[in-house]
DRENLUMRO-338608 format. One line per 2 residues: number of its first residue (from 1); their letters; for each residue x, y, z of C-alpha. Coordinates in Angstrom, 2 decimals, padded with zeros to 5 digits. Layout:
NUM = a = X,Y,Z ~ ...
REM end
This chain:
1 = xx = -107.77,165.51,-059.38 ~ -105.48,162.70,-059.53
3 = xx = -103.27,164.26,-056.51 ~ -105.91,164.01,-054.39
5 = xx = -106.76,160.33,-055.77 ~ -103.33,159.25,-055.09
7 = xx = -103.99,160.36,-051.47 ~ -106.85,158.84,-051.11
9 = xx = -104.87,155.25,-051.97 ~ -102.34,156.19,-049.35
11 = xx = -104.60,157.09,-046.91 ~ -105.86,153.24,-047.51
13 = xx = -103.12,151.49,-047.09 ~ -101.22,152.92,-044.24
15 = xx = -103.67,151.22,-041.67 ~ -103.24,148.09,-043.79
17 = xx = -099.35,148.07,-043.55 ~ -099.68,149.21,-039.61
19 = xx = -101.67,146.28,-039.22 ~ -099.16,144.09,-040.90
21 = xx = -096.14,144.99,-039.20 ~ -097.70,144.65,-035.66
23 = xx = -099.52,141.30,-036.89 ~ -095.34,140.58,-037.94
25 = xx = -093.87,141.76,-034.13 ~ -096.02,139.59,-031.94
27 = xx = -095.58,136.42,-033.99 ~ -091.95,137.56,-033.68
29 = xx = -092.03,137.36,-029.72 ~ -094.31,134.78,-029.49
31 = xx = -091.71,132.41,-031.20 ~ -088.76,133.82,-029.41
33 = xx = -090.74,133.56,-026.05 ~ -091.15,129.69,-026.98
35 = xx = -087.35,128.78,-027.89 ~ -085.68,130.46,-025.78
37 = xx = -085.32,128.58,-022.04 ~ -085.96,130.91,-018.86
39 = xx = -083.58,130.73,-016.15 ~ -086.18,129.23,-014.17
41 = xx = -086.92,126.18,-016.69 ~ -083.22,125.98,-017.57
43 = xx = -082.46,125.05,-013.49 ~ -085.21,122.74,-013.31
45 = xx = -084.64,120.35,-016.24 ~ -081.77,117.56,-015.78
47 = xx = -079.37,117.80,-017.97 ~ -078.30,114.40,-020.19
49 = xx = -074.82,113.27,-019.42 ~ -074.77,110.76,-022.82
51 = xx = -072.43,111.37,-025.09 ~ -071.03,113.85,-023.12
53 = xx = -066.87,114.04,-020.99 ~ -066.92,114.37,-017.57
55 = xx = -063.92,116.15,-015.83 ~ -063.55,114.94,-012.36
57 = xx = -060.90,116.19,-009.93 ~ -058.56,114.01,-008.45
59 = xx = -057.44,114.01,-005.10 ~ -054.10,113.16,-004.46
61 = xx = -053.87,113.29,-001.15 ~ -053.96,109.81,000.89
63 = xx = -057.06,109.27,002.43 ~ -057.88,107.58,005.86
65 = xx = -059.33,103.97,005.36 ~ -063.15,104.04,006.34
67 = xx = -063.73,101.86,009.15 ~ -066.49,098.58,008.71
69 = xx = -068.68,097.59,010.99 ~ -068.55,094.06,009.75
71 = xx = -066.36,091.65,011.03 ~ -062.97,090.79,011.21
73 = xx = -061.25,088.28,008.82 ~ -058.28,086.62,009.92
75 = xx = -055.90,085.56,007.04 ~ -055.61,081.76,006.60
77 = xx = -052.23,080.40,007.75 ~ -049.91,078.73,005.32
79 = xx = -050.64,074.65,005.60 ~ -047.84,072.77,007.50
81 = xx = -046.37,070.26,004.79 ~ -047.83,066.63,006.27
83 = xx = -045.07,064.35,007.94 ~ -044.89,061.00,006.90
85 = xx = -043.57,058.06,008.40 ~ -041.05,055.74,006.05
87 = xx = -040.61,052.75,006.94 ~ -036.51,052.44,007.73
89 = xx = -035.97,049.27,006.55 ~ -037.95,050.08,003.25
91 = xx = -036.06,053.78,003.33 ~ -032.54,051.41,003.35
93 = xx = -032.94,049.05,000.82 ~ -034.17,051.67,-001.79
95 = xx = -031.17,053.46,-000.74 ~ -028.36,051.30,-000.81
97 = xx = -027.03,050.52,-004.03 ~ -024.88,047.18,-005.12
99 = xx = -022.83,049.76,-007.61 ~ -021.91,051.66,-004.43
101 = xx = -021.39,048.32,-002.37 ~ -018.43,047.40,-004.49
103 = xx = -017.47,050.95,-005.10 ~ -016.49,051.12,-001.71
105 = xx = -014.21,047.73,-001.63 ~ -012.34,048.80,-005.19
107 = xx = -011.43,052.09,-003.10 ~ -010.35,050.33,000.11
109 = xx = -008.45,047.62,-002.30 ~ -006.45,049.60,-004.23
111 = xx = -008.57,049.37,-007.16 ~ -009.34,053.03,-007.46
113 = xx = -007.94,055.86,-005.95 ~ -009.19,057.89,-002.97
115 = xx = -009.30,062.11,-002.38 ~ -008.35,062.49,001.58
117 = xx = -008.12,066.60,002.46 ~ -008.00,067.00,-001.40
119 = xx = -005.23,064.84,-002.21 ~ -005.23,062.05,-003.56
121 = xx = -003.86,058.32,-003.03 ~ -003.96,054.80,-003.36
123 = xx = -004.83,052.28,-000.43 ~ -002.06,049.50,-001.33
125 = xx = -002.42,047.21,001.96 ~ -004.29,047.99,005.26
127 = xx = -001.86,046.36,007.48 ~ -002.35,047.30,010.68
129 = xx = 001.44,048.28,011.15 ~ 001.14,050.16,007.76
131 = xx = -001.96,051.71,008.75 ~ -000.52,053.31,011.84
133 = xx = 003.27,054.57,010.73 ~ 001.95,057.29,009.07
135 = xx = 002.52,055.20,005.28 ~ 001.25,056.95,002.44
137 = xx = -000.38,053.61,000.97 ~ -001.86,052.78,004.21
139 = xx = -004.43,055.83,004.78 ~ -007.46,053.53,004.96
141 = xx = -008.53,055.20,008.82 ~ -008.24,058.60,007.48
143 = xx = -010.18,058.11,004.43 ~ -012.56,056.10,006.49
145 = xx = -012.52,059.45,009.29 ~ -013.11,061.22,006.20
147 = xx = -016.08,059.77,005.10 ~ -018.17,059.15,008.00
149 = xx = -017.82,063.19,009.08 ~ -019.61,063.55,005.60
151 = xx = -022.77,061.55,007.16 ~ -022.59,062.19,010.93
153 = xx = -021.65,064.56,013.97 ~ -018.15,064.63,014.52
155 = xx = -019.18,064.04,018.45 ~ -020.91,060.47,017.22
157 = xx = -017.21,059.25,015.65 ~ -014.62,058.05,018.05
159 = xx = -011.14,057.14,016.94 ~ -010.14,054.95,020.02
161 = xx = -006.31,053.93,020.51 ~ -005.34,050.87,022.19
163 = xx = -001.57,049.48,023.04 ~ -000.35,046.74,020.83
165 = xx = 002.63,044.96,022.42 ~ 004.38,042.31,020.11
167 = xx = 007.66,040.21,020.95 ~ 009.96,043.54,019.90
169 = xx = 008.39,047.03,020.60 ~ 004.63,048.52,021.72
171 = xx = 002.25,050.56,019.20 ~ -000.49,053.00,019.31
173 = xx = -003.43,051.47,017.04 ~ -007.06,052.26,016.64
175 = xx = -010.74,051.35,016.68 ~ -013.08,053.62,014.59
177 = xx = -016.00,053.49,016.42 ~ -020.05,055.40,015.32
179 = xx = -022.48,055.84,018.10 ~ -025.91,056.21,017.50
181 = xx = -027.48,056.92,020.75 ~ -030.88,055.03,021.99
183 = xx = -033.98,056.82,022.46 ~ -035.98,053.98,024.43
185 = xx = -033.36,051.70,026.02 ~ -030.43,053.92,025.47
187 = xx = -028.49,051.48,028.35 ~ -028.45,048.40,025.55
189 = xx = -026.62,048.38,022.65 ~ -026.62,046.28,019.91
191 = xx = -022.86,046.34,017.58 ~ -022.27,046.27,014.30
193 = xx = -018.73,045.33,013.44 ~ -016.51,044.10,011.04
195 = xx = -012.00,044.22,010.48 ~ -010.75,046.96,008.16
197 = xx = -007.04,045.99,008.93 ~ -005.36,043.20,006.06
199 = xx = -002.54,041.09,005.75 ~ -000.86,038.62,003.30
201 = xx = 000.50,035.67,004.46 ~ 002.62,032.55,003.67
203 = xx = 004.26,034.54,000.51 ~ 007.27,036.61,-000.20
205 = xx = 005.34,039.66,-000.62 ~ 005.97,042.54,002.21
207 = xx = 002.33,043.14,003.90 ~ 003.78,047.03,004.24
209 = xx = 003.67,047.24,000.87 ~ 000.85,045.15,-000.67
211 = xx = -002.35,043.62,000.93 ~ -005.27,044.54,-000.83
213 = xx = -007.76,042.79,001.50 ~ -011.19,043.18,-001.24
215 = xx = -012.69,040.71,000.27 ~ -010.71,039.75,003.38
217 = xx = -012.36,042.06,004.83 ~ -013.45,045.14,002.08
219 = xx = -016.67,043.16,001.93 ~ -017.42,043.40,005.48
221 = xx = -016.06,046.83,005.92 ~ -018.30,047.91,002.47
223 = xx = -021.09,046.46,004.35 ~ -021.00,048.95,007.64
225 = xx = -020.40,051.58,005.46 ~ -023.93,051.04,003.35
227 = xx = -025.19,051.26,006.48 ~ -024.05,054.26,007.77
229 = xx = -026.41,057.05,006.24 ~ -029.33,054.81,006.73
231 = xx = -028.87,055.17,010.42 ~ -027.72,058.70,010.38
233 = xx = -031.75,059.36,009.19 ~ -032.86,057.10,011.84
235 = xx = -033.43,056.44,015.23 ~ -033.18,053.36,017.42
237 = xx = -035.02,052.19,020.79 ~ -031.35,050.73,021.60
239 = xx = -028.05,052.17,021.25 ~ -026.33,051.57,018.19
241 = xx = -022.82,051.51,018.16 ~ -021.35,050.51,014.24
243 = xx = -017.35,049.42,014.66 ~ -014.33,049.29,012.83
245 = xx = -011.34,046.86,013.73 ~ -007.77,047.12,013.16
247 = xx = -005.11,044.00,014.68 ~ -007.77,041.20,013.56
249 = xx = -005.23,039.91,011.58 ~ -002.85,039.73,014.68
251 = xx = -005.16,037.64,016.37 ~ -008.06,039.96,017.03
253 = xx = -006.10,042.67,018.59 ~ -008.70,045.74,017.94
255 = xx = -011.58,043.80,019.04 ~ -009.68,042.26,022.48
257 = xx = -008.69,045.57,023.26 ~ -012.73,047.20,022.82
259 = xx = -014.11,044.18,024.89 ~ -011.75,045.29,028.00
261 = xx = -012.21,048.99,027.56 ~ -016.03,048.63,027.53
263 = xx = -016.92,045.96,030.35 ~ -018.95,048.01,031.60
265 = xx = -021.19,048.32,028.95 ~ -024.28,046.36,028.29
267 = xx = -023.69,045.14,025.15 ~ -026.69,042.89,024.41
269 = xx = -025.63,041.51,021.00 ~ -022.74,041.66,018.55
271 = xx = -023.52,041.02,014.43 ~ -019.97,041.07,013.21
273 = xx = -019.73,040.62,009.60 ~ -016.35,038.73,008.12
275 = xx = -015.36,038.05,004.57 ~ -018.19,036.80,002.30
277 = xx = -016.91,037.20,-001.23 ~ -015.61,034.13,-002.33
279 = xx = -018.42,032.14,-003.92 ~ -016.94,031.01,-007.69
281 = xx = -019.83,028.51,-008.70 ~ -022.63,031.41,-007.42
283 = xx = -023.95,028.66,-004.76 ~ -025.24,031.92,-002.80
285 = xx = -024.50,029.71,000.14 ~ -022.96,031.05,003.57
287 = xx = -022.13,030.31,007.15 ~ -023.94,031.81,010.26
289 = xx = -021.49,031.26,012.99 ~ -023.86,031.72,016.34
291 = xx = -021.52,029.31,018.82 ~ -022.55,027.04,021.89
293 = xx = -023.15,030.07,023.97 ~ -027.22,029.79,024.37
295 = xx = -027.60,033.90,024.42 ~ -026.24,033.95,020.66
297 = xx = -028.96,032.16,018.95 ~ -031.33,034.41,018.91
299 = xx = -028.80,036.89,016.87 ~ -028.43,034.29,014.37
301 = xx = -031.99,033.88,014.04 ~ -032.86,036.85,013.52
303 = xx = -030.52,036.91,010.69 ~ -032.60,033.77,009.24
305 = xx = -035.69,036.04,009.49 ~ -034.41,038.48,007.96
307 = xx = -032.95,036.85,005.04 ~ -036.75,034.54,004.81
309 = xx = -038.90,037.61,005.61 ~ -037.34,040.37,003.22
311 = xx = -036.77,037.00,000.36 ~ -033.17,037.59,-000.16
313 = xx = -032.01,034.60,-002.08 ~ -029.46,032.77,-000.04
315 = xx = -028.82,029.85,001.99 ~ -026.51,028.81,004.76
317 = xx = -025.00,026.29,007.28 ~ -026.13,027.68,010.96
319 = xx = -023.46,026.70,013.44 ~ -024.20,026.81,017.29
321 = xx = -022.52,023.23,018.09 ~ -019.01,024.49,016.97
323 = xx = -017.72,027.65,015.19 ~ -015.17,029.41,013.50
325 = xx = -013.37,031.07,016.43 ~ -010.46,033.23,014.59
327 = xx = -012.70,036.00,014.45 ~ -013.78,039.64,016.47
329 = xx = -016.83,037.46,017.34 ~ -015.04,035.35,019.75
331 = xx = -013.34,038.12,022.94 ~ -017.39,038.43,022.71
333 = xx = -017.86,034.85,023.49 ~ -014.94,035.03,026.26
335 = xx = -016.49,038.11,028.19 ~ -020.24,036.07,027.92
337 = xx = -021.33,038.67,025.32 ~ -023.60,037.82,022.25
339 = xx = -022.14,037.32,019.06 ~ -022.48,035.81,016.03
341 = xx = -020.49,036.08,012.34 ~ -021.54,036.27,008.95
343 = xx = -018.93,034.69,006.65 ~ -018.54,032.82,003.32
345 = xx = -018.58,029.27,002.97 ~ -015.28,029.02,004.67
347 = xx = -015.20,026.06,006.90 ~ -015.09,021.69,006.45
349 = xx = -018.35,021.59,008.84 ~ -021.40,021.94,007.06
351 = xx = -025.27,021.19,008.62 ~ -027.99,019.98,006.91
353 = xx = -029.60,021.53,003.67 ~ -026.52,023.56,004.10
355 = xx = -023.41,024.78,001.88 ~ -021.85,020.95,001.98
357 = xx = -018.24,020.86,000.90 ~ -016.46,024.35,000.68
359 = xx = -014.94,025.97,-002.79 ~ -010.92,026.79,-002.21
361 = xx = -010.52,029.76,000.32 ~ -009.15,031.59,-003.04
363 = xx = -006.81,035.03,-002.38 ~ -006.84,034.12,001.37
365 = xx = -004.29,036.34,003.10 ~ -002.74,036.55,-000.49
367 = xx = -001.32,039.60,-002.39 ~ -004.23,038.80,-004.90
369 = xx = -007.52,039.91,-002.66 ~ -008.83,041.90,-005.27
371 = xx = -012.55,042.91,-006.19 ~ -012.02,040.68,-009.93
373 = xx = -012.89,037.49,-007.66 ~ -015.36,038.92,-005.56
375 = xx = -019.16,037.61,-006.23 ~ -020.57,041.05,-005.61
377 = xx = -024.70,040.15,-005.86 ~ -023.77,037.22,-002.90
379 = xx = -021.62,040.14,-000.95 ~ -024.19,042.76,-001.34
381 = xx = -026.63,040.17,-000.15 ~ -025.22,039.06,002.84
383 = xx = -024.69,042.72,003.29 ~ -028.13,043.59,003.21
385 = xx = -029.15,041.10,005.33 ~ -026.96,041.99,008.26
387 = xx = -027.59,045.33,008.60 ~ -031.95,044.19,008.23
389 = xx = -030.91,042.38,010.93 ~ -029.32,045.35,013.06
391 = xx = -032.08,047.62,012.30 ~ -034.49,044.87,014.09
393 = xx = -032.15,044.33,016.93 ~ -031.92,047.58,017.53
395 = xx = -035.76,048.50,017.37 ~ -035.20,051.27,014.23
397 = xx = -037.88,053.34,014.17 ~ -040.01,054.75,011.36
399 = xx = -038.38,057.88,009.26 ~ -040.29,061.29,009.23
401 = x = -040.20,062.94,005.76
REM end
């Protein structure tokens, strides 16, 4: 009896537990049918690239620029600096420099020594005998060569000989001559001159040896050379031509001998500029030495302009009834050139509001022309005002910088 019972409980549950476990296998697939993606659903669904590396391949091979269809672009140019005109007048007399002025005359004096083709010596005299036998304390024309090739062509400098015959033998001597050519009126030329020879005179002292000339003529001589690379950066409607002398001091040998080698020329005015040192009380006073010959004046006027229009502070006597005629101005005069000189207050004559009475010619062809007794503010002003006076002449034209 209880076999069979137990049977009968078995026979009960088996179609419970059947139920069960197939009840247990669908919800089985069902959830594995819903959490697991299809191939189909998997292909269609984007995938999220946040948060997630991308590994691209790179091409290293050089590619061919795409063409545009838009246009072209040119590149802008570099801008051309601007050119500006300077005034050359203006341009000078920021450039030229008192310190330099009397620089110059200390070197040509003696004073300080000079470097010619790296060597180096002292200018003792420039007498034009010493000058020209080769003395070694007479080598004012080659340092002067030597310094104008620094600012100029070598085809613009001319060392011109000329014969000098005295009462015992002849000589070779030269002019140092600096052309700057004309652009407008190249035919006329204006000249701007002044001695470089010396001399001593009435003493015992040998002029071979000693004559310092610092301002007999250094200050004229200083004056051309302040000049100089102001017109090298400049150019002129006439031709410019800026001379040298040697032999003034035997009777204005240098300058004779230029006025008969260039008749031909048409030299329309001469500004020749003579010892102007000597001024002991600082009177700042002058003499303009213009002559009788009509044609002069209007040189020496223009060198009143330009000391009234640029103010330079100096006065003068202005001679054209009678002038000082031991000077390069005056073979000028005799050939009917132009001319006028700038000198010191040198002369007895005097005109009104002038210089009146003169101070002692002091170190006049003596062995003591040095730059201690030279009034270098008056020099450098009469300097200035000459070559003002040139630059208008000569119709200088503005400087492009």
């Amino acid at each position: 009896m209880v076999m069979n019972s137990n049977r009968n409980n078995l026979s009960r549950w088996v179609p419970i537990i059947v139920e069960a476990v197939v009840v247990l296998a669908l919800v089985v697939i069902f959830v594995l049918s819903n959490h697991l993606p299809s191939p189909t659903k998997s292909a269609e669904t984007p995938v999220s690239t946040e948060n997630t590396i991308m590994i691209v391949p790179v091409n290293t091979e050089e590619k061919e620029p795409e063409p545009t269809s838009g246009p072209t672009v040119t590149p802008t140019p570099e801008p051309t600096p601007t050119q500006i005109s300077i005034d050359p007048i203006s341009w000078f007399l920021s450039d030229t420099s008192e310190d330099r002025y009397a620089s110059w005359i200390r070197k040509l004096s003696g004073d300080e020594p000079v470097t010619i083709s790296g060597q180096e010596y002292t200018i003792k005299t420039r007498y034009s005998y010493a000058m020209f036998g080769n003395q070694d304390n007479a080598k004012a024309s080659e340092y002067l060569l030597e310094q104008l090739a620094q600012w100029v062509p070598a085809e613009m400098i001319t060392f011109e000989p000329y014969e000098y015959h005295d009462a015992i033998s002849s000589y070779t001597w030269y002019n140092i001559i600096v052309t700057f050519p004309g652009t407008v009126s190249p035919d006329e030329q204006i000249l701007y001159t002044a001695h470089y020879d010396s001399c001593v005179a009435l003493t015992d002292v040998n002029p071979l040896e000693l004559a310092p000339g610092a301002n007999d003529n250094g200050t004229g001589v200083a004056a051309l050379l302040e000049a100089i690379p102001t017109f090298a950066k400049t150019s002129f409607e006439k031709t410019v031509k800026v001379i040298f002398f040697s032999g003034e001091e035997n009777r204005m040998q240098g300058s004779t001998a230029y006025v008969a080698a260039h008749s031909s020329d048409n030299i329309v005015g001469v500004i020749n500029m003579d010892m102007f040192g000597n001024d002991p009380e600082d009177a700042r006073c002058f003499e303009i030495h213009v002559g009788s010959m009509p044609e002069s004046d209007p040189l020496g006027r223009a060198f009143e302009a330009a000391i009234r229009d640029y103010g330079i502070n100096l006065t003068y006597d202005y001679f054209n009834y009678v002038a000082y005629e031991l000077g390069d101005h005056t073979p000028f005069w005799l050939a009917g050139i132009p001319a006028m000189t700038a000198m010191e207050n040198f002369t007895t004559d005097s005109t009104e509001g002038g210089c009146g009475p003169r101070p002692y010619p002091k170190n006049w062809h003596a062995p003591t022309d040095f730059i201690v007794d030279v009034n270098i503010p008056y020099a450098f002003d009469i300097a200035r005002a000459g070559t003002i006076t040139v630059m208008r002449l000569a119709g200088a034209q503005p400087i492009q910088g």
